[in-house]
N, C-alpha and C positions, 0 to 999 in steps of 0.2 A: 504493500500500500504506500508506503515512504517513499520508494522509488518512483514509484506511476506517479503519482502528486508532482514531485520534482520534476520527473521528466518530462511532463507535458508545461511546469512553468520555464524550462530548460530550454522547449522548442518554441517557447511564445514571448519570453520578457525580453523586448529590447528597452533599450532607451537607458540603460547607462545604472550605475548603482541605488541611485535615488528612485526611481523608476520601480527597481527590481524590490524594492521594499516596500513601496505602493503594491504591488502584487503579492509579494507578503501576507502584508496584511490584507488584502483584502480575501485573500485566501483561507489568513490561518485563523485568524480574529474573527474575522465577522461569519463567513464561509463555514470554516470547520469548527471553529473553536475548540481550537489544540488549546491555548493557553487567552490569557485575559490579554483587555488592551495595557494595564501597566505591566506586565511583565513583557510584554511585547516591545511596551517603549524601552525595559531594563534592559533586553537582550539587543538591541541594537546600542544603546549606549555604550555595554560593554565592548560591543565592536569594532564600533567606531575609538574607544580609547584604545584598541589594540593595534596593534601594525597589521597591514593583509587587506584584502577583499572585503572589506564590513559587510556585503549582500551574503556573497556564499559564508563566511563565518556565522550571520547569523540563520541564516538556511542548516549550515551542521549544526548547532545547539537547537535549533526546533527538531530535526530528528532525532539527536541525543535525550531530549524529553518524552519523543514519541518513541521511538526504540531501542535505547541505548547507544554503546561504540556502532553495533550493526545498524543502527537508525542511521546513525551521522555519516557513515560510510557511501548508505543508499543514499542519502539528500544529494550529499557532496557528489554522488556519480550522474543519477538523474540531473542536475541543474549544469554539471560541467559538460556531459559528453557530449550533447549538439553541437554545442560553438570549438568545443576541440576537433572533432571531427572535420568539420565544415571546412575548419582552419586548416587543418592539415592536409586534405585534398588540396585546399586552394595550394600550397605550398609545393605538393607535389606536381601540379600541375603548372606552376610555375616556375617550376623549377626544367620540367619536362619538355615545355611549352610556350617559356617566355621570350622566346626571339620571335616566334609565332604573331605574338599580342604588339597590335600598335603602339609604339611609344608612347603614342599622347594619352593612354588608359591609364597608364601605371603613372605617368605625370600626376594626371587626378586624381589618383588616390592619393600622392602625394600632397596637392592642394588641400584636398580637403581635412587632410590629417591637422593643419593650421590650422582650418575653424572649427573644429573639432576639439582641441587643446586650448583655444582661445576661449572656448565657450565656458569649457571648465576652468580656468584660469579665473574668470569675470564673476563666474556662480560663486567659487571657493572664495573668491577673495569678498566676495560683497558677504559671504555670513562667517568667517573666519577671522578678516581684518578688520574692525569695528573701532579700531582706533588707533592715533598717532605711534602706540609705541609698539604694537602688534603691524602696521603700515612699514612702521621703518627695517622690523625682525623679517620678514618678506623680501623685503627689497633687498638689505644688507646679504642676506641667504642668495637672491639671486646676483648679486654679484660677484660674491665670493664662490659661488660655484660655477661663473662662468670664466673667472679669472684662475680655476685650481676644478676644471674638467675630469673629475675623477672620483671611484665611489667612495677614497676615501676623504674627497672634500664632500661628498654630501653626507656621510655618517656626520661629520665632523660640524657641521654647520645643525643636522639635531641635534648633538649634542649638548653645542652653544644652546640654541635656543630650549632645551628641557632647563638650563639654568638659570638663561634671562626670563623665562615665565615663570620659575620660582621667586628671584628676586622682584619681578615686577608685578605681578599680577595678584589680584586675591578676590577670585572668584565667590561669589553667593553658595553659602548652604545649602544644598539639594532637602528637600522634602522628602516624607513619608513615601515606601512605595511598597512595592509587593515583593516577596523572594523569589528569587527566578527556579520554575516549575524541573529545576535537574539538580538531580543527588548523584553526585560526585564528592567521595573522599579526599580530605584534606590530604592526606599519602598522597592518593595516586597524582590530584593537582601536583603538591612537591616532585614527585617524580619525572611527568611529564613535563616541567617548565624546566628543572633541570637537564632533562634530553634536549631540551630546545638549545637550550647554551650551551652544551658538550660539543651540538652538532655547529654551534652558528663558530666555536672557538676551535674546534676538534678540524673541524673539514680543510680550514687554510694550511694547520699542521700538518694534515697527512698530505696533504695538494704537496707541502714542501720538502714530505718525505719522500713520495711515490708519487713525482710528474706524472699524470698522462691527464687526454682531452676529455674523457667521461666523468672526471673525479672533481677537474676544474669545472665542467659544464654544472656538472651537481651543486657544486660549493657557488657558484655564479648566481643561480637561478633561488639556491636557497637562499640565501642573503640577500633580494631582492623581496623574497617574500616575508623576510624575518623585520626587514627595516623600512618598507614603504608604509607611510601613513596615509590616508588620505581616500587609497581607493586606487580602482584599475588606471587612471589617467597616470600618476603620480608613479608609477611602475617604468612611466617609460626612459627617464632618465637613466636609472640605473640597471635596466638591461640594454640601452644603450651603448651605455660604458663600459660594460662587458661583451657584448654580442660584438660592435663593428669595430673599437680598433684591435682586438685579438684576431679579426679575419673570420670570425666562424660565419657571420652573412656581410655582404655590402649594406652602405649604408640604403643604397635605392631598393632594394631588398627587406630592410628589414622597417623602410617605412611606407612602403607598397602594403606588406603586412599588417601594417597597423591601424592606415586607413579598411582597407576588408575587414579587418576585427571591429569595426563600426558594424558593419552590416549583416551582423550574425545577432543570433539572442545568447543570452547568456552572460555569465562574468566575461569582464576584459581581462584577467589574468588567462584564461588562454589562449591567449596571445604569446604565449612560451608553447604552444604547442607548434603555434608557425616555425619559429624560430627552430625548435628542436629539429623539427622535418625540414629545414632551410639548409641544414648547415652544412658546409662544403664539404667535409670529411666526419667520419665516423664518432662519435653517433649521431645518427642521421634519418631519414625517412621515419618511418612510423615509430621505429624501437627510440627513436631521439625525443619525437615528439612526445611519447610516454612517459620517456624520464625527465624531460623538462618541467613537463607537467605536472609530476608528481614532488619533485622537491620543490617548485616556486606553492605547491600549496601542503604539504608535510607543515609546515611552520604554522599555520591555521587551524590545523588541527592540534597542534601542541599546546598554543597560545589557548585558544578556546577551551579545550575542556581542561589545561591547566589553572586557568586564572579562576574559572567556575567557582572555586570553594572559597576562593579568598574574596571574592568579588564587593561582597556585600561591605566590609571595611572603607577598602581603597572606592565605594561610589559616596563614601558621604565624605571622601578626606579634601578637604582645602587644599592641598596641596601638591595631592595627583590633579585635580583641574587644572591647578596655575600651571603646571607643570605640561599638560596636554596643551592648553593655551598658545604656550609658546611655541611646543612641537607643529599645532596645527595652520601658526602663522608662516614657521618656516620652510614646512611643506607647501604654500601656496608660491612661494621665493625657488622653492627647485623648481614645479611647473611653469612659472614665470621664463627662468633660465631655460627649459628645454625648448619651450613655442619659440625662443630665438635661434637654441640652437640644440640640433640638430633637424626642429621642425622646419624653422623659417629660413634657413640658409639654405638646404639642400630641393625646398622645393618652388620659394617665390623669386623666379629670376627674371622678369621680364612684366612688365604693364598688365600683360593678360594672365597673367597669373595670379597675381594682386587684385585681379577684378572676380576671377573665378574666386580664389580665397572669400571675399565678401559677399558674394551673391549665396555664397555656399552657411556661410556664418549669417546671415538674414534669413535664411529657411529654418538653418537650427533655432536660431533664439525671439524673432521674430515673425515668421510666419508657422513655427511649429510643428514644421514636418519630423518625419520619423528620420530618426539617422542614415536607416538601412537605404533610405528611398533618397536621402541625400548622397550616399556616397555614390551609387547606381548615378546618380542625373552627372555628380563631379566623373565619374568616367567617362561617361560620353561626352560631356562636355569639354575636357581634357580630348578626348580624340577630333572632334569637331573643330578645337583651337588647333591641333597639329594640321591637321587638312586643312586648313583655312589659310593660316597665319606659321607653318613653318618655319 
C-alpha cells in the first residue's frame, strides 16, 4: 500500500519541492489521514532543519509511521523511481544519440536551466532573507564562493554562517505542538547519526587510502546529500564541483541534464541518477546511475530517522533556529553564486539567449505554467533560435 500511494505521487508531482508537499498533504492529511495537520507541519519542519531533499525526507518519515524501516524504504522507492528512470534513459540516450539532436535543443535546456534557478533564487531569498543582516550573510556566501569555487569553500561559508546566526539572531519560541506519530529509539537514533558521520568522515579517508572512481563517485554524491540545505535546487552547486572539473560529465552535459530534470515529477535529487548514467568511464550506465543515487540519498535516511528521537528538544531550542537562520541565509548566497556560474556563463551568450532566459522565467513565475511544459517550449524554442538566427 506504501509503495502504490508513492508511486502514483512519484509519476504525478511536479513542480518543485514546495509543490510536492502540497501533494502531501493533501494526500496524507486530508485524503488518508495517516497523521494530523500538526504533526504534518512537525515533520516537514524537521526536514526542512535537516540537510537533503525536505519532500522525499518527509515522504520517508510518513512511511516510517505507516510501516516502519520497510515503510520508509517503499515511500522512498515509489516517489524516487519515475524521475530516476526517466532520467537515466534521457542520459543514455544522450549519450547514444547526442550528435543526432540539434544543437539548439540542448542550448534550451541550457537557457532555461537560468530561469529555472533564478526562480528559486527570488522564492528562497524573498522568505529566507527578511532582513539587513540575513541580506548581507547571502550575498557575502555568494561571493566568497564565487571567488574560492570549491566544495570546500561552500562547507566553509555554512559553517560561517551556522555561527553568525548564532551570534546574530534570536529567533521566537515555537508553541505547543503534537509529537511526531514515529517511535524510534533513542539507541538506534544515536547509532544511525553516528553512521552518518563515520561515512561523511570515513569515505575521504578511504578515497585516500584506496584511489579509485566508484569510491570517489560515492564519497562525491554522498556529501552532497549530507551538506545541501535548502532543497533539490541548492544540490547543484556542489555536484557541480565534483561532477565537471574531475571530467566524469562536461559541463554542456551535465546542464543539459539539469534543465530535463525540470521536466520529470518527482525529487530533483535525481538528478544524480543523470549524472551517474552520464559519466565517461566506469561507473557508468545504469549500474552508475544506481549508485549515485543511492549515496546522494543514504544520508536522508540516516538524518531522518536518526534525528527522530531527539527531535522534540532541538524544535523548541532558540538556538538551533538562530542557528538554521543563518544556514538558510547562506544557502540562498551558494544558489545566488551558481545562476552566475556555472548557470549563466555556460548558457547566456548572445541577445537571444537572454530573451529566451526571460520569456522562459515569465511563464514560471508569472504566467504559471508547469515546468515540465516550460522546458518542452525552451527546447524548441532553442532549436527554432538555431534555424533562424545561427
Amino acid at each position: 500500500m506504501v509503495f502504490l500511494v508513492f508511486l502514483r505521487l512519484g509519476l504525478s508531482s511536479f513542480g518543485g519541492p514546495i509543490a510536492h508537499l502540497g501533494y502531501f498533504r493533501a494526500e496524507f492529511v486530508t485524503r488518508r489521514r495517516w497523521l494530523s495537520e500538526r504533526s504534518f507541519v512537525d515533520l516537514v519542519a524537521l526536514c526542512q532543519f535537516l540537510p537533503g531533499p525536505a519532500s522525499s525526507q518527509v515522504g520517508i518519515a510518513i512511511g516510517l509511521s505507516r510501516a516502519g524501516l520497510p515503510g520508509a524504504l517503499a515511500a522512498w522507492t515509489g516517489f524516487t523511481l519515475p524521475s530516476a528512470i526517466l532520467l537515466t534513459l534521457f542520459a543514455l540516450g544522450l549519450s547514444a544519440w547526442g550528435d543526432a539532436l540539434p544543437a539548439g535543443i540542448l542550448h534550451g535546456l541550457k537557457v532555461v536551466a537560468v530561469a529555472v534557478v533564478a526562480q528559486a533564487v527570488w522564492g528562497m531569498a524573498r522568505k529566507l532573507c527578511t532582513d539587513a543582516a540575513r541580506i548581507g550573510i547571502a550575498l557575502a556566501g555568494a561571493c566568497i564562493v564565487l571567488l574560492w569555487p570549491t566544495a570546500a569553500g561552500q562547507v566553509g561559508v555554512i559553517a560561517a554562517a551556522t555561527v553568525l546566526g548564532l551570534l546574530c539572531f534570536k529567533p521566537a519560541q515555537d508553541g505547543a505542538h503534537d509529537a511526531l506519530p514515529v517511535s524510534v529509539s533513542r539507541r538506534t537514533g544515536a547509532m544511525l547519526l553516528g553512521l552518518f558521520f563515520a561515512l561523511l568522515l570515513g569515505l575521504p579517508l578511504g578515497l585516500g587510502v584506496w584511489p579509485n572512481q566508484a569510491l570517489a563517485v560515492v564519497n562525491a554524491f554522498y556529501r552532497a546529500g549530507s551538506l545541501v540545505f535548502g532543497g533539490g535546487h541548492v544540490v547543484l552547486p556542489l555536484l557541480q564541483a565534483a561532477a565537471v572539473p574531475s571530467g566524469w560529465v562536461t559541463n554542456e552535459t551535465f546542464l543539459a541534464g539539469y534543465g530535463a530534470a525540470q521536466a520529470v515529477p518527482g525529487p530533483l535529487f535525481t538528478f544524480a541518477a543523470f549524472l551517474g548514467a552520464s559519466m565517461t568511464s566506469a561507473p557508468n550506465g545504469w549500474i552508475g546511475a544506481a549508485l549515485c543515487l543511492v549515496a546522494i540519498f543514504v544520508p536522508s535516511f540516516l538524518l531522518v530517522i536518526g534525528t527522530l528521537p531527539f527531535w522534540e528538544p532541538l524544535r523548541h531550542s532558540v538556538r538551533t533556529q538562530a542557528a538554521l537562520a543563518g544556514v538558510n541565509a547562506a544557502v540562498v548566497g551558494l544558489l545566488l553564486a551558481a545562476l552566475y556560474r556555472p548557470v549563466w556563463t555556460s548558457a547566456i551568450g548572445r541577445p537571444q539567449d537572454f530573451a529566451l532566459a526571460l520569456v522562459a522565467l515569465m511563464a514560471l513565475m508569472a504566467w504559471k505554467l508547469p515546468p515540465w511544459l516550460v522546458v518542452l517550449g525552451s527546447g524548441a524554442a532553442g532549436w527554432l533560435l538555431a534555424a533562424v538566427m545561427p
